[in-house]
DRENDREN-756902 format. One line per 4 residues: number of its first residue (from 1); their letters; for each residue x, y, z of C-alpha. Coordinates in steps of 0.5 Angstrom, whole numbers, m for minus. Layout:
NUM> A> X:Y:Z; ...
REM end
This chain:
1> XXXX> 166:304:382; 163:302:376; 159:295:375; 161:290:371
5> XXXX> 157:289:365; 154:284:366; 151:288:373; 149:294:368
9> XXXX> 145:287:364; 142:285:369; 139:291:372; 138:295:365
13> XXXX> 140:293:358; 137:286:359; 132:287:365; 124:287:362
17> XXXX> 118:288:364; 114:281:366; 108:279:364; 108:271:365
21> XXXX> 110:267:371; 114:261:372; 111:257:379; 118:259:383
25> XXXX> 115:262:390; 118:269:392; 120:267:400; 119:272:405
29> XXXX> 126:273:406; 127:276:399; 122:281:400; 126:283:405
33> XXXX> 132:283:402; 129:286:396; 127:292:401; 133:292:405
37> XXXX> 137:294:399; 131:299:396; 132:303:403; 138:306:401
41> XXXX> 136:310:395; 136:317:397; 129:321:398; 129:329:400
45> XXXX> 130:330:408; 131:322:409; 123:322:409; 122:317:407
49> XXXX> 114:317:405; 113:309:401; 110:305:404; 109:297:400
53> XXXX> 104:292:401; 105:285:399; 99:282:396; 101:274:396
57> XXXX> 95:270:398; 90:268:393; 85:271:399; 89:277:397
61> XXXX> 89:276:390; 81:276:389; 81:283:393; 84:287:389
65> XXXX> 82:282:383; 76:288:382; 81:294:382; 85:291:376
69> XXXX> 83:293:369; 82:287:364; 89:287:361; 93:286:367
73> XXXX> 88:281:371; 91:275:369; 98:276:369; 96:279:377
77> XXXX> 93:273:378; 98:269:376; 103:273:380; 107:270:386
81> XXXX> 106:277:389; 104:284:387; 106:290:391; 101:296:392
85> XXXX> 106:302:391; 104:307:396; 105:313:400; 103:316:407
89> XXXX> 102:324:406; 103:324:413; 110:322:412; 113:328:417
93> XXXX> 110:325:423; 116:320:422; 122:326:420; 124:326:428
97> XXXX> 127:319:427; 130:320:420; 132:326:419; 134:327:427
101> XXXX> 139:334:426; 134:338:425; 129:338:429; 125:343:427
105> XXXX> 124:339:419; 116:336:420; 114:344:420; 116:344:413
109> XXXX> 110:340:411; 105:340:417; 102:346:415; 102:346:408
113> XXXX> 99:340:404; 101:341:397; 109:341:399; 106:335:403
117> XXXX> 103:331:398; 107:334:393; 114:330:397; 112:325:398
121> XXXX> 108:323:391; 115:326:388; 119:321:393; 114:314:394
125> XXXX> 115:314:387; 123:314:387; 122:308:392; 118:305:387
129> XXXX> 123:305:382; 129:303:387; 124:296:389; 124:296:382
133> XXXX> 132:296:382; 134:292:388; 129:286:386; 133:285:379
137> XXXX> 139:285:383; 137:280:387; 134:275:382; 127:278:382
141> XXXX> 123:280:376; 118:285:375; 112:288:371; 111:295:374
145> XXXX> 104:298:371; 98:302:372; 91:300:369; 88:300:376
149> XXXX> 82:303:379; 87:308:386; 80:309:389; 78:300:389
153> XXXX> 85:299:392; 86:305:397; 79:302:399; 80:295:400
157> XXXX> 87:295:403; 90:302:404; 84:306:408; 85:304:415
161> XXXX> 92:307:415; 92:314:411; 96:311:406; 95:313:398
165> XXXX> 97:309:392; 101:310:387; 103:305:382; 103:296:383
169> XXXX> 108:291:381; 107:285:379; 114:281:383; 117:274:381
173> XXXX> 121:270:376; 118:272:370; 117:266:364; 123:269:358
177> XXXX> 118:266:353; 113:270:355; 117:277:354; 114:282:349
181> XXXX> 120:285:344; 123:291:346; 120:297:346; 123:304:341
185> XXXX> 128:308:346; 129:315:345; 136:317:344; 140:322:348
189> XXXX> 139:328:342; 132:327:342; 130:328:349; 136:332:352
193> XXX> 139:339:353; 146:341:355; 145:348:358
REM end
């Protein structure tokens, strides 16, 4: 079944990336909600591996205030939440709950790092990109972004739990006055192949 056009708007054709903020909070019933809906996309044997902080408190601001680069601390600050996008490498421990009809599935990764790292970069990532989805089908916008220092963040909120970070997500009601113009986008003959 496809979506209504209005849907395709929401979610794509006229969803931005946010910089500026309105003052409406973000309850923790949407961050629910916003996950509820993002554990449904697919990954690789149900693994699974993303794994998200929510950053809301100005306490929590100020402690990654110093991972930020200068051009992403004060839309950060200013934002209602900001998700650490991460992952757990030892994501595994976990596949006898998620991927139950085959007991054997931790095996695959346990003894072999770079399968193991290298799935759940690859499948964090794709979690990221559902939360991303799902937050604007529930109403929420989103300014996704890199220019962080990993290792500031990883030391003051990731460390004790063995998780890697991947990516951020600055979350809320964006202010549509403050957007930037769209962006150039390639088009499908400049970026693909039929083989």
């Amino acid at each position: 079944m496809a979506l209504d056009p209005s849907a395709l708007d929401a979610l794509f054709n006229e969803a931005r990336t946010h910089n500026a903020w309105t003052d409406q909070k973000v309850t923790d019933d949407e961050l629910r909600a916003v996950f509820d809906l993002m554990k449904m996309g697919p990954t690789s044997a149900n693994c699974a591996p993303a794994r998200f902080v929510f950053i809301r408190t100005p306490e929590g601001k100020e402690k990654l205030k110093p991972a930020l680069s200068g051009g992403n601390t004060d839309k950060t600050m200013a934002a209602p939440v900001t998700v650490i996008v991460a992952h757990d490498p030892h994501f595994y421990d976990h596949l006898y709950k998620l991927f139950p009809h085959n007991a054997d599935a931790k095996s695959w990764f346990s003894g072999n790092y770079t399968l193991a790292e290298e799935t759940a970069f690859r499948n964090g990532t794709l979690q990221g990109a559902y939360f991303i989805m799902a937050a604007r089908a529930l109403g929420l916008d989103c300014g996704p972004m890199s220019g962080f220092d990993k290792s500031k963040v990883e030391s003051a909120f990731l460390w004790d739990r063995g998780w890697k970070c991947n990516f951020l997500i600055n979350l809320g009601h964006g202010d549509p006055a403050a957007v930037f113009p769209r962006g150039p986008r390639f088009n499908f003959d400049e970026v693909s192949v039929l083989a």
